[in-house]
N, C-alpha and C positions, 0 to 999 in steps of 0.2 A: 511218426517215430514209433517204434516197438520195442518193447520193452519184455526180457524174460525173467520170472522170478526166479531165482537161482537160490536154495537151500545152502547156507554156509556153518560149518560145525565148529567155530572157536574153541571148545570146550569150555563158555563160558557157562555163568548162573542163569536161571530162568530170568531173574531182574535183570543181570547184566544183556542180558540178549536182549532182551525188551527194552531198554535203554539203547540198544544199539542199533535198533529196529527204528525208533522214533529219532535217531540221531540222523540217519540214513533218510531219512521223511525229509525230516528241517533240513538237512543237505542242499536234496532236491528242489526244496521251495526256497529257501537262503540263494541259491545260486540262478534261479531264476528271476525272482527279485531284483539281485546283485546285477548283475548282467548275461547274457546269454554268452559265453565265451569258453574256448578250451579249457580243461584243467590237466593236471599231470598223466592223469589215466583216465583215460576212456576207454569202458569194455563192449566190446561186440558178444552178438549171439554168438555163446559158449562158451567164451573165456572164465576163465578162472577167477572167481571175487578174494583177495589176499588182502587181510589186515596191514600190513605196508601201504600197498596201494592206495584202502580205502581210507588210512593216513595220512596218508600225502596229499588226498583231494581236501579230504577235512583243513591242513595246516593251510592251502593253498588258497578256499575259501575266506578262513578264518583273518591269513593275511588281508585279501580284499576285503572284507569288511573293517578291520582295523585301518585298514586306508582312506576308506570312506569315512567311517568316524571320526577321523583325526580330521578329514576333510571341511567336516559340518563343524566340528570345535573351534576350525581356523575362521571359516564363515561367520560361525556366532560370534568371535570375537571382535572380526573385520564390522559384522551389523553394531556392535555394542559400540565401536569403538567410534563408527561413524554417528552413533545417535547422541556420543557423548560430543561432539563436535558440533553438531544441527543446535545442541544445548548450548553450549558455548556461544555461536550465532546468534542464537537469538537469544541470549544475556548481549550481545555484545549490539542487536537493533535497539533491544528496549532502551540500552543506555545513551546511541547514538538519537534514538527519536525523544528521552528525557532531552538531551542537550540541545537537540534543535527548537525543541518549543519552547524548553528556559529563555536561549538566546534570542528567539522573533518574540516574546513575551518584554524582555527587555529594552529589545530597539523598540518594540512596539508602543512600550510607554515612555521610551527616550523621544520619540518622535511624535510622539502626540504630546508631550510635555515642551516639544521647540512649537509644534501650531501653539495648543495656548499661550505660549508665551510670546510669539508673533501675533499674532489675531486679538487674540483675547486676555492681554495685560496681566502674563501670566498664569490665567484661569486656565485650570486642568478640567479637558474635554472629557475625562472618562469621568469625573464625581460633578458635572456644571451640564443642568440643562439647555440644550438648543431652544433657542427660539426662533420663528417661524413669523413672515410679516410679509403681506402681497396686498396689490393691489391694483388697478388701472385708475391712471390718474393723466390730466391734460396738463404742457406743460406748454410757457410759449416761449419762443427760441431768444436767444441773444443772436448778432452777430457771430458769433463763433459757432453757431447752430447749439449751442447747450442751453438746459435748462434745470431750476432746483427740483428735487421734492424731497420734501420732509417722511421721515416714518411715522406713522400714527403715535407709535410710542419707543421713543429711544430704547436702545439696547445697552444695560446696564453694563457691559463688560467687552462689546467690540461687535464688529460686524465679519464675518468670516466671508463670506459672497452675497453677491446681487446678480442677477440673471435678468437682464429689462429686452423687451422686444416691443416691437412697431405693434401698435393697440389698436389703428385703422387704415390698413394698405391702402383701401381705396380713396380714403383724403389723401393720403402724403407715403410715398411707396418710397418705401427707403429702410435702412438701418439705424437700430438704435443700441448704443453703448452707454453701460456705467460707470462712472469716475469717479476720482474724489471724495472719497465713502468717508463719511466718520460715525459716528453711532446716534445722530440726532437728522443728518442729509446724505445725499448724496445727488452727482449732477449725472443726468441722461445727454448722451452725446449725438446729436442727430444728421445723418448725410443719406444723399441717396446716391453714392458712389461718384461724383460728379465733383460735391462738393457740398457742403451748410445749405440747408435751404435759407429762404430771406432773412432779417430779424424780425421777430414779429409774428412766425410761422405758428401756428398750435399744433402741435402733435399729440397724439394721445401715445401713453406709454406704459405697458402692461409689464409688471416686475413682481418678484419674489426676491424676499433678502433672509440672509439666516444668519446668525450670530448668538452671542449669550449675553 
């Protein structure tokens, strides 16, 4: 692109020219900036530079730019407006994740409040220590294949489970189950899928029990 310097005699003031010198700068870098696009007057080598004209390019600018403006105003608002909503959102997870932990916090002691009161006569599992009681112990069968065993030391308030398993496969291969539980016994069930072994069988029977 080339460019000629063209001498124009407004009759204006020494400041005012110089004012309209530096206006003519900003023009140029304003509309570059702005966009690279026609404006109302374009001058070629030689034409004549006219106060009109070079008012027209200036309004013509001036317009774009206030378009732009108003542009990034509606933006900023569209951002604010949006961040006032992501606010809103998350006011309205925190309240939705208060509600859900309230609510599992409530079944959760409604439901621990039905065990102790199944299991444990009552006794609330979250303020009542577990107790813990194992052993392997020999047992000899009845006819029905069961047998007793006592806990070392009764459980003051219920027994919640027993877990017994076969204490020597290679004597007697088979399964063993516990029944009957109260807080002082309970009986081990013995078969080796077939059926009871004899009466009279010893089995050894290796358990953990847990209750309060």
């Amino acid at each position: 692109m080339k460019f000629k310097v063209v001498v124009v005699d407004l009759e204006l003031s020494r400041r005012e020219k110089r004012a309209l010198g530096g206006g003519i700068a900003a023009c140029v870098l304003a509309g570059a900036a702005i966009a690279y696009a026609s404006v109302p007057t374009v001058w070629s080598d030689g034409d004549v530079l006219t106060a009109s004209d070079l008012n027209g390019n200036f309004s013509n600018l001036d317009g774009r730019t206030t378009t732009l403006e108003n542009a990034r105003t509606t933006d900023e608002q569209t951002i604010a407006s949006q961040g006032t909503s992501i606010a809103n959102l998350t006011t309205e997870v925190h309240s939705d994740e208060s509600t859900v932990s309230s609510g599992f916090t409530q079944r959760l002691a409604a439901g621990a409040s039905s065990v102790g009161s199944y299991f444990g006569n009552a006794v609330n599992p979250q303020t009542t220590q577990t107790i813990w009681q194992g052993d392997t112990s020999v047992i000899v069968v009845d006819s029905n294949g069961t047998g007793s065993i006592n806990f070392p030391s009764p459980f003051p308030n219920g027994v919640v489970t027993i877990v017994a398993t076969n204490g020597d496969p290679q004597n007697f291969f088979g399964n063993v189950i516990a029944a009957n539980t109260s807080s002082f016994t309970f009986q081990a069930y013995v078969t080796d899928g077939s059926g009871p072994p004899p009466a009279g069988r010893m089995v050894r029977v290796n358990w953990i029990a847990i209750g309060w």
